[in-house]
C-alpha positions, -999 to 999 in steps of 0.1 A, spaced: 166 -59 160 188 -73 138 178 -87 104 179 -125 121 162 -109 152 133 -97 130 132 -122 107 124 -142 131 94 -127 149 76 -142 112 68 -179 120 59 -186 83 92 -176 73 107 -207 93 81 -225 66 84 -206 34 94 -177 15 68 -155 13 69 -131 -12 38 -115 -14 34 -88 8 22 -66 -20 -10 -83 -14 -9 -93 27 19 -93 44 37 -116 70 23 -115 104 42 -110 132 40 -130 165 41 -97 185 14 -84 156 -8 -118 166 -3 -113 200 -17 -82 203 -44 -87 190 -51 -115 208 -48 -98 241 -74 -66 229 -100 -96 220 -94 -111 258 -97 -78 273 -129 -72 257 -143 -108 265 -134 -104 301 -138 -69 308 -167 -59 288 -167 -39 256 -184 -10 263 -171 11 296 -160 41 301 -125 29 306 -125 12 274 -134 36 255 -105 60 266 -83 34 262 -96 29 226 -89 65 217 -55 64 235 -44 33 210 -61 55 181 -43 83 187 -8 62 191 -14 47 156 -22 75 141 9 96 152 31 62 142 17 68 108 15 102 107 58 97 113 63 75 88 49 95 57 61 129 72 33 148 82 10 162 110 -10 141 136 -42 159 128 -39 150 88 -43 108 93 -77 99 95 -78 59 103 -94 39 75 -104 -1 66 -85 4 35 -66 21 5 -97 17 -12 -121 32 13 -98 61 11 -101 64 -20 -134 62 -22 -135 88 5 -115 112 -15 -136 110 -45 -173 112 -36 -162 139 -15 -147 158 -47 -185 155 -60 -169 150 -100 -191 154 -126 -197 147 -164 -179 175 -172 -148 171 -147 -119 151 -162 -95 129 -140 -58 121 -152 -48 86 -140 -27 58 -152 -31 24 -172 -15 6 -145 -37 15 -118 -53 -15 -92 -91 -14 -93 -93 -1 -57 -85 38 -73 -93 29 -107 -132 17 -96 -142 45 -77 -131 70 -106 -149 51 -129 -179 54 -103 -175 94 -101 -196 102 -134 -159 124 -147 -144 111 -178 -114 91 -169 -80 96 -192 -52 69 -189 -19 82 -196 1 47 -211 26 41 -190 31 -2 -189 41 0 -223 68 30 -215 105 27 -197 97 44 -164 117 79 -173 87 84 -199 56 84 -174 59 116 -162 54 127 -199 26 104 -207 7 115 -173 11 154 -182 3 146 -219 -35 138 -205 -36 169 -189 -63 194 -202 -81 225 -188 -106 198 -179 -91 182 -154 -99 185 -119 -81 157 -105 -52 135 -111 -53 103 -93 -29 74 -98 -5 50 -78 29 58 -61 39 23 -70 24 9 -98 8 -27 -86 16 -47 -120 58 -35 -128 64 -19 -96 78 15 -108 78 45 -93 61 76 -106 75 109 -100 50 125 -78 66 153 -67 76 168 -106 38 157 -112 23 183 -88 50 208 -99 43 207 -133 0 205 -131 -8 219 -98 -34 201 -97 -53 179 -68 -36 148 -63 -46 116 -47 -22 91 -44 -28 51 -39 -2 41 -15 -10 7 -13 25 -5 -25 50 22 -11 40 31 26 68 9 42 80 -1 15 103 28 4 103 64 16 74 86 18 66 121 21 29 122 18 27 158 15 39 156 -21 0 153 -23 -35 166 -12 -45 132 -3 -21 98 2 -37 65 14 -21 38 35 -27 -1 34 -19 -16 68 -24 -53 57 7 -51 33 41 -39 40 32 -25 71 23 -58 85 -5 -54 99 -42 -68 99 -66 -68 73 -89 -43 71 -68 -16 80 -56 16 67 -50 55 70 -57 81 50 -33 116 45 -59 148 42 -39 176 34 -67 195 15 -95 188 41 -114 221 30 -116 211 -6 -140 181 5 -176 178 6 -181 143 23 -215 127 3 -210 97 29 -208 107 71 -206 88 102 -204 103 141 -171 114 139 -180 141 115 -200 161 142 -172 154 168 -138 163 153 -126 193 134 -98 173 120 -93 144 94 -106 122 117 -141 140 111 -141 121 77 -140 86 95 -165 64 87 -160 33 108 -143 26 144 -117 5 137 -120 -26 162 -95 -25 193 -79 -53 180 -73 -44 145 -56 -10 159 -38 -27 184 -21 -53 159 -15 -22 137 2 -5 163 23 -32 171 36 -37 133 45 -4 129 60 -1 159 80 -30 151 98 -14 119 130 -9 118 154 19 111 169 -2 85 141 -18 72 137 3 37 173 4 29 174 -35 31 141 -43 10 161 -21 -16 192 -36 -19 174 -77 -19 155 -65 -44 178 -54 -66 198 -85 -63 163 -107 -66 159 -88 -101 192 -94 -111 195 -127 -98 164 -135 -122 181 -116 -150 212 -139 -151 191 -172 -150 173 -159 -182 142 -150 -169 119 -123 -186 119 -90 -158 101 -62 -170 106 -42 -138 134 -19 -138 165 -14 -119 158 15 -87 123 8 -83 98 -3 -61 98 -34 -37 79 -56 -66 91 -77 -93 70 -86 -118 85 -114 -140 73 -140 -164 76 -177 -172 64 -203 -199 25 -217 -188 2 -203 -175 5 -181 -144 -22 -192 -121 -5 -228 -121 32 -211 -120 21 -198 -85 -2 -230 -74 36 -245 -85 59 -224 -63 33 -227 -38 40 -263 -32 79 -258 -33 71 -231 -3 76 -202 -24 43 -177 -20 40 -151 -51 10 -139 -69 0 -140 -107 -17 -104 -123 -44 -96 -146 -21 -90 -176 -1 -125 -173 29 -116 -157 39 -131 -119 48 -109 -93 71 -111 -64 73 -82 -34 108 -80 -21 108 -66 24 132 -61 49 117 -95 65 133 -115 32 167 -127 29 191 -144 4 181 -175 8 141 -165 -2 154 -150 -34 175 -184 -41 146 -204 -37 124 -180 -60 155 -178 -88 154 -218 -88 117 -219 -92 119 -190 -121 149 -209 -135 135 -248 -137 102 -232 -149 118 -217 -184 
């Protein structure tokens, strides 16, 4: 596909520009379709043969090994899950933490992580990195670090500024467990999951897909105690034993069919229109406080308040989010073009 081609297949980009796939992404009429044709199936043909079934666990397995591709590691390391948060959650009651465990994680972190180490009875320490250029985090994080800590848990992209932290000098510094929140970088920019013990995967955001859908990356299965077990724990000897839900057909179809729709060049473009969406901002004078070479999200700020900025730019067709500390944010993918970014400069630029 070419970037017309794929654009395309997104019928509310022939409406708006839709800029906030760091909450849902677009859908996809393939995506839709899908999904539309799993639910037929099972109101025609029944839900619960034989047949079924195997074709269930064929689609399963397909997803997981399109996943398993995209962050670089083995089939038998995804487990499928309804969420970043659920595998977070997973990750942490499973590490059984207690009073006197500490966990290392970050001010910016999005409440799916940052509840369920808050939940864990360990003392939590937040290295300060929103108030720090993004060359300093890897200092603040490691400055948090004491012979307490069991754990160190924080985002790959930070959900507020979008910066990247520097996982891999993170693990080689501490050695320590690390889970990583994935929520804002799995296709969004490159990924090798094995950076860490465990790296979780939103399906509903840049990947396109349904809600309620994710994956999970186990790479220190033996290292977990699950508190919380379903079936699938006395069937499989693999990640997928820590499975606690069957995924519906048609949320793994419509998964399937997003990921399989990605393309080759999809990362490489979301890079470059983001770097010209943040400069584009810059020269009409608006206040950016994500850097240059980051993530796919801008976060950016204008005179009012933010809730009515987006309610705003959602009547001019433009769909962006406001966050917790004030600030808007945009999220920049391969499905965007030029003329999106125009449309969101204008906005930025009459709102001053």
């Amino acid at each position: 596909m070419t970037p017309v081609e794929a654009r395309a297949s997104f019928p509310v980009l022939g409406r708006c520009a839709y800029l906030n796939a760091g909450s849902v992404g677009p859908l996809s009429r393939r995506t839709f379709e899908a999904m539309q044709s799993a639910e037929k199936a099972a109101l025609e043909q029944g839900r619960g043969g034989m047949s079924v079934w195997e074709g269930a666990a064929a689609k399963e397995t397909a997803l997981r090994e399109r996943i398993a591709a995209l962050l670089h590691v083995p089939l038998e390391t995804i487990v499928l899950t309804t969420s970043t948060t659920e595998g977070c959650n997973l990750v942490v009651t499973a590490l059984r933490l207690t009073l006197d465990d500490e966990v290392v994680t970050t001010d910016g972190e999005h409440p799916g992580l940052l509840m369920p180490l808050l939940a864990s009875g360990a003392t939590v320490r937040k290295a300060g990195v929103m108030q720090r250029p993004a060359c300093d985090a890897l200092a603040a994080i490691l400055s948090e670090v004491t012979p307490r800590t069991r754990l160190i848990a924080l985002s790959h992209v930070l959900w507020l500024d979008g910066h990247v932290l520097p996982l891999a000098e993170i693990k080689r510094a501490t050695g320590l467990p690390l889970l990583v929140d994935g929520a804002q970088s799995v296709g969004a920019i490159p990924v090798e999951a094995s950076v860490a013990d465990w790296y979780t995967v939103s399906g509903q955001k840049w990947l396109c897909g349904p809600e309620t859908t994710g994956a999970l990356y186990v790479g220190g299965l033996e290292r977990l105690r699950p508190q919380i077990q379903s079936s699938a724990a006395s069937a499989r000897t693999d990640a997928g034993r820590l499975a606690l839900v069957h995924l519906a057909p048609a949320m793994v179809a419509g998964l399937l069919a997003a990921v399989e729709d990605l393309p080759d060049w999809g990362i490489e473009r979301a890079a470059s229109l983001v770097a010209r969406c943040r400069e584009s901002l810059l020269a009409a004078g608006v206040e950016v406080r994500t850097e240059a070479g980051q993530g796919t999200l801008i976060s950016f700020r204008v005179p009012g308040d933010p809730a009515a900025a987006v309610k705003a730019a959602e009547k001019r067709q433009i769909v962006i989010r406001s966050l917790p500390d004030g600030w808007l944010r945009a999220s920049i993918g391969w499905w965007n073009d030029e003329a999106d970014i125009a449309r969101l400069v204008g906005f930025a630029r009459e709102a001053r």
